[in-house]
N, C-alpha and C positions, 0 to 999 in steps of 0.2 A: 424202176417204178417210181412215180413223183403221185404225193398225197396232192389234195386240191389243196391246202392250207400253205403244201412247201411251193407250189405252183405260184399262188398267189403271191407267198412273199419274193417270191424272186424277180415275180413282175413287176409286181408294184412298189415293192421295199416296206411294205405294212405288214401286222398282224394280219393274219385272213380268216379271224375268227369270223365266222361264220359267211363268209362269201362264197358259199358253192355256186351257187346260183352264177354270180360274174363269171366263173372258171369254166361251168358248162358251157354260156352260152358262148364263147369262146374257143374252146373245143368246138363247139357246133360248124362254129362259121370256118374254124380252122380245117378240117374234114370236107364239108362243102367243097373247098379249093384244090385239097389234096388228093381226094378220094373217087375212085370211080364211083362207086357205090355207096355216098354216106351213112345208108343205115343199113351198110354190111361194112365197115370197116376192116382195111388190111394191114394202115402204117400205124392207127392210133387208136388204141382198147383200151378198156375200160378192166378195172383189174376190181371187182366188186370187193365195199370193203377195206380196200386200200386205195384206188385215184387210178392213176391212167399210167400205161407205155406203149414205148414205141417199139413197133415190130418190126424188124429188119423182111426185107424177101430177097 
């Protein structure tokens, strides 16, 4: 599981104090490409709370 904050620094190499907002809409577009169903996701969840993983199938 990867927080949005550790997401962002490893992106960007910054603090990610407070850039959710960057890291969702990112995920958004990332999902779009990979997913059949973007707003049922299968490869990448949302783990409420704690940020996002990837889900093997």
């Amino acid at each position: 599981m990867f927080s949005i904050d550790r997401i962002y620094e490893a992106v960007w190499k910054e603090p990610g104090l407070g850039m959710t907002n960057t890291v969702t809409v990112h995920i958004r577009r990332i999902r779009e490409k990979i997913e059949a169903d973007p707003k049922e996701p299968k490869y990448l969840k949302v783990v409420w709370g704690v940020g996002y993983k990837i889900e093997k199938i």
